[in-house]
C-alpha positions in Angstrom: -20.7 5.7 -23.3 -20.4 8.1 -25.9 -18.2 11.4 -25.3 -20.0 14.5 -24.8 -19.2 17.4 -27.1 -16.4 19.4 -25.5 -17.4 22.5 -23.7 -16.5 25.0 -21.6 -18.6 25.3 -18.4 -17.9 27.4 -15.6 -18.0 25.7 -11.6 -18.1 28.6 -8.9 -17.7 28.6 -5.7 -17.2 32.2 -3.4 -16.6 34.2 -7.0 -13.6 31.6 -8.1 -14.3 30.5 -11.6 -12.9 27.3 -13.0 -12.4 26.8 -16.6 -14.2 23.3 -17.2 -14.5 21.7 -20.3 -17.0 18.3 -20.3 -15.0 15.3 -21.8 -18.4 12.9 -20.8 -21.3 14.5 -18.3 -21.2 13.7 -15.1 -18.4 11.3 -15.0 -15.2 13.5 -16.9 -14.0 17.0 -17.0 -10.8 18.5 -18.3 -9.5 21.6 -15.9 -7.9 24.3 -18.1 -6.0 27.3 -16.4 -5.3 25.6 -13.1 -1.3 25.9 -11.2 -1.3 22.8 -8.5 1.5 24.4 -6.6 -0.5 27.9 -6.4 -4.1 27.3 -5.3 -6.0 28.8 -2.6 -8.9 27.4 -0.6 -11.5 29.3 -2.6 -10.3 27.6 -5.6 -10.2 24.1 -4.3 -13.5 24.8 -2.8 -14.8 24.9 -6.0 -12.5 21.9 -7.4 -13.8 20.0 -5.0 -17.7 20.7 -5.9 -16.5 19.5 -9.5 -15.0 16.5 -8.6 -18.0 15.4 -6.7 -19.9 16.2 -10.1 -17.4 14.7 -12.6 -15.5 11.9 -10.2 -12.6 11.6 -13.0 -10.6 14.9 -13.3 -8.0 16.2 -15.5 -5.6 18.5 -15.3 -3.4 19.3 -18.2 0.2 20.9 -17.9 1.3 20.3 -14.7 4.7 19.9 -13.1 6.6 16.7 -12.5 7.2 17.8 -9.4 6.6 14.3 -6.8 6.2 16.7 -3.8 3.7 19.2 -5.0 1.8 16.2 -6.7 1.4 14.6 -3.2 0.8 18.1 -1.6 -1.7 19.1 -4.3 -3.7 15.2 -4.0 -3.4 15.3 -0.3 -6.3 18.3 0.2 -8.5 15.5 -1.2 -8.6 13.2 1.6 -4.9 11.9 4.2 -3.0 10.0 1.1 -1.8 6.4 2.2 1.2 4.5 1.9 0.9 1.3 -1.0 1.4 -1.8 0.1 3.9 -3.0 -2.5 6.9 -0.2 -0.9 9.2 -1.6 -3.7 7.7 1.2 -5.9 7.6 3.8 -3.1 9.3 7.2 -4.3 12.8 7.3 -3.0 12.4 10.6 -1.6 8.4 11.7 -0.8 6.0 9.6 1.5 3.2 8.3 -0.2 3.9 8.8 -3.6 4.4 5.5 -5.4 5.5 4.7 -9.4 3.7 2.8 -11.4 5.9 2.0 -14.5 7.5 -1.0 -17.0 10.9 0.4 -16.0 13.3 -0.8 -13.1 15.6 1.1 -11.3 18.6 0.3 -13.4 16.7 1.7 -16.8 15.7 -2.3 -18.0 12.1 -3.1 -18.9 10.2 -4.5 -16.3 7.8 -7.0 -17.2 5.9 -7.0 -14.3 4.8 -3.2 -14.1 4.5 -3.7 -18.1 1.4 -6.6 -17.0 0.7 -4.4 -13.7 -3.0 -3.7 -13.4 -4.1 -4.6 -16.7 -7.6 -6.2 -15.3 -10.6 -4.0 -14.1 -10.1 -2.9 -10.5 -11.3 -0.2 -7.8 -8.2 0.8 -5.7 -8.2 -0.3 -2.1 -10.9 -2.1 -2.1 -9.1 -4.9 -0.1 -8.7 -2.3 2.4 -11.0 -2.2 5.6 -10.9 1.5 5.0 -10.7 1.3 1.1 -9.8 3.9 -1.3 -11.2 7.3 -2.0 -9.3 8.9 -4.6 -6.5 7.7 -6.6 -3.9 10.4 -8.7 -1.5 9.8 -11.5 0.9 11.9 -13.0 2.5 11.0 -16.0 5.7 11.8 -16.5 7.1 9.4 -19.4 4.2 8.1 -21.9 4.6 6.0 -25.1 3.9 7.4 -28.5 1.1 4.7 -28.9 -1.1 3.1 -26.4 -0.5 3.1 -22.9 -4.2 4.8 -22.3 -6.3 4.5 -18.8 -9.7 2.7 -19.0 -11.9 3.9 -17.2 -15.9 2.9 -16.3 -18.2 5.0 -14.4 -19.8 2.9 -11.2 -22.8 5.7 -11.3 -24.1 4.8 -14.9 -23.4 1.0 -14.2 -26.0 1.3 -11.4 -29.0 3.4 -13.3 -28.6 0.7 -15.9 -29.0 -2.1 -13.8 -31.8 -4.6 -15.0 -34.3 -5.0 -12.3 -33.8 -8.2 -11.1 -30.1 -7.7 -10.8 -30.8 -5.0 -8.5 -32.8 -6.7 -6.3 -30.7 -9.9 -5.8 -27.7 -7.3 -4.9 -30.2 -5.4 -2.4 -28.7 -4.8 0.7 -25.7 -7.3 0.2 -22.0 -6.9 1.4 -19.1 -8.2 -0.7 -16.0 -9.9 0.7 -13.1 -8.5 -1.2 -9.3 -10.3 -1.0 -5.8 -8.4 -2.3 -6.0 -10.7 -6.1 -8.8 -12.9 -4.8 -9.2 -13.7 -8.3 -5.9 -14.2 -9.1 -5.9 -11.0 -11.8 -3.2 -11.3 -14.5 -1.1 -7.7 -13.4 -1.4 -8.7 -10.0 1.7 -8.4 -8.0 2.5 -11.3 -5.4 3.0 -9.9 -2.0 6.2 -11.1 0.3 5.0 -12.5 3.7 5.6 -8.6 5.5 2.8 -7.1 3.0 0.3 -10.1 2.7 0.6 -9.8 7.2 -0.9 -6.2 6.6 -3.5 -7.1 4.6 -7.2 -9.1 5.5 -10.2 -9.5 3.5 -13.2 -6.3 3.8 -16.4 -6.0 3.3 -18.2 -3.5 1.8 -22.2 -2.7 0.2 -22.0 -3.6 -3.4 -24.8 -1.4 -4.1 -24.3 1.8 -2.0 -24.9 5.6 -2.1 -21.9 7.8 -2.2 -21.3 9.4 1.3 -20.7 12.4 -0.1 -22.8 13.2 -3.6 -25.4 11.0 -2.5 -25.9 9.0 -5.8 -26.5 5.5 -5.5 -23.4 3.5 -7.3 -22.3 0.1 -7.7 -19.1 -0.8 -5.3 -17.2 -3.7 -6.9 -13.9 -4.9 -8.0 -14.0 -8.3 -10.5 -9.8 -8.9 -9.3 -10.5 -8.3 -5.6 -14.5 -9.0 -5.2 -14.4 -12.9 -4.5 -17.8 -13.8 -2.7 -21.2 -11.9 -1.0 -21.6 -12.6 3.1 -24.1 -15.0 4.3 -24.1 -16.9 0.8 -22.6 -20.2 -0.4 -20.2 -19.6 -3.4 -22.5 -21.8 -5.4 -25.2 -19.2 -4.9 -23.4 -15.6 -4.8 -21.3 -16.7 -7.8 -24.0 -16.4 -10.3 -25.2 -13.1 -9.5 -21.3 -11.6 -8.9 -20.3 -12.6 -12.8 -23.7 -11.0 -13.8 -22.5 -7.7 -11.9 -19.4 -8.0 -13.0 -20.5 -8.7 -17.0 -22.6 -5.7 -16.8 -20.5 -3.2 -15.0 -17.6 -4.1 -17.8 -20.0 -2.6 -20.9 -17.9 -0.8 -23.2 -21.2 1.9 -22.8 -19.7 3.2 -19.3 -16.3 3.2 -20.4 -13.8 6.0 -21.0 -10.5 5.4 -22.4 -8.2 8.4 -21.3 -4.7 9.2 -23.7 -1.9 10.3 -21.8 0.5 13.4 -22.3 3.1 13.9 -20.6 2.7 16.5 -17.4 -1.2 15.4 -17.1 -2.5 14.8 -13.8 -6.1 12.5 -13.6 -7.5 12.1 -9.8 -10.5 9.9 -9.6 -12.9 8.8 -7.0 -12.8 4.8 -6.5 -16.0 4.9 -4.5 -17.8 5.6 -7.9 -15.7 4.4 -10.5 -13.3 1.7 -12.0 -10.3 1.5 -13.9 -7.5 -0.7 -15.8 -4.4 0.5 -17.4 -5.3 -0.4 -21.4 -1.7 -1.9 -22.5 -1.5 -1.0 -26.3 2.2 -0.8 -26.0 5.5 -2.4 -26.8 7.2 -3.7 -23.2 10.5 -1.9 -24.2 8.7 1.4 -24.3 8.7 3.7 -21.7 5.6 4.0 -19.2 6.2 5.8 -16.1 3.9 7.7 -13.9 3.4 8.4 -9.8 0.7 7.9 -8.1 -0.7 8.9 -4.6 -4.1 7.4 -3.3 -6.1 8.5 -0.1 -8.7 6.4 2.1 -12.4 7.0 2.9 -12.3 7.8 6.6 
């Protein structure tokens, strides 16, 4: 997908102006001028209308602040706890970390490899994920950039016959089904919380409308009612064609940026790009469908 030319476009909603500038159309936007700590409802009103135009947000210049992050991400939808509470902020519920550092300041080389492979958060989860927020707050000079590929675009592209093999199908989906290479095991405690779901691969978006493609290639490991020999086929032709570098956008980091993103129309991968020793760390809150 190639980046639309940058460009300020207003969004309204009850005379509240947002300074938007279009990164790609319909699927990014950069917010300019906007204080997470001071917003009123007018103004998230009209937030809100954006995101459900441009599902991947970006807001420049914000605090590092873990309790007005999950206070700001929390008008989205009720933010969740993660499963893996050994990166659970010490002090605020439902902010987690995602980052190469342990507690004592030495690399970690398990958040360094930490969700490396194409995903859709939640989507293990009977109730699966609506948005997922970062907010970085240390960043390496080089690399250390967000992949991310829009679920929207995937779908108007699909070829015809792909479409309607997937046509009215449900996909089991399995916490590392596929055994992903950032994966983190679980201890017997979280693996007891978690079963497989099912969801429509090919859905419409409950709340824009658009027709997108729901998948996960870590987490997506089979399609009800078919024999793996038969669903197989047709799930690594999804998952090939969902992974075109044409849907992709590759988001640079600075420190104080806050992304949210919708997972019910989108994917994403943290790129790598970076030595181990250097510093990544960001938190993240996520929120749930119903």
């Amino acid at each position: 997908m190639t980046h639309a030319q940058t460009l300020a476009k207003p969004a309204t909603e009850a005379g509240t102006v947002l300074r938007v500038e279009t990164v790609i159309d319909g699927f990014v936007a950069r917010i300019r001028g906007i204080d997470i700590t001071a917003m009123d409802d007018a103004t998230f009103a009209a937030l809100y209308r954006q995101f459900l135009a441009t599902p991947v947000l970006v807001f420049p210049d914000q605090p590092k602040d873990a309790a007005a992050f999950f206070a700001f991400t929390n008008r989205f939808g009720q933010v969740v706890e993660h499963v893996l509470n050994q990166f659970h902020h010490p002090s605020v519920w439902g902010v987690s970390f995602i980052t190469n550092v342990r507690p004592d300041g030495a690399p970690d080389p398990v958040g360094y490899k930490r969700s490396r492979e194409w995903h859709t958060d939640r989507s293990y989860d009977t109730n699966p994920g609506k948005t997922t927020a970062l907010l970085a707050l240390e960043m390496p000079e080089i690399g250390g950039k967000t992949d991310f590929a829009d679920m929207y675009a995937a779908y108007s592209a699909l070829p015809d016959d792909l479409r309607l093999a997937l046509a009215g199908k449900v996909g089991i989906f399995r916490w590392s089904g596929r055994k992903a290479e950032g994966s983190v095991n679980l201890t017997p405690d979280q693996s007891a919380r978690l079963v497989d779901a099912t969801h429509p691969i090919l859905q419409l978006h409950p709340e824009s409308g658009r027709p997108t493609v729901y998948v996960d290639p870590g987490n997506l490991i089979g399609i009800v009612g078919m024999m793996p020999a038969e669903s197989e086929p047709i799930l690594q032709r999804l998952f090939a064609h969902c992974l075109q570098p044409a849907f992709h956008y590759a988001h640079k980091w600075t420190v104080g940026e806050l992304v949210i993103w919708d997972n019910r129309c989108s994917m994403h991968r943290a790129a790598g790009g970076y030595a181990p020793t250097e510093r990544r760390i960001l938190i993240r809150t996520q929120t749930q469908s119903r």
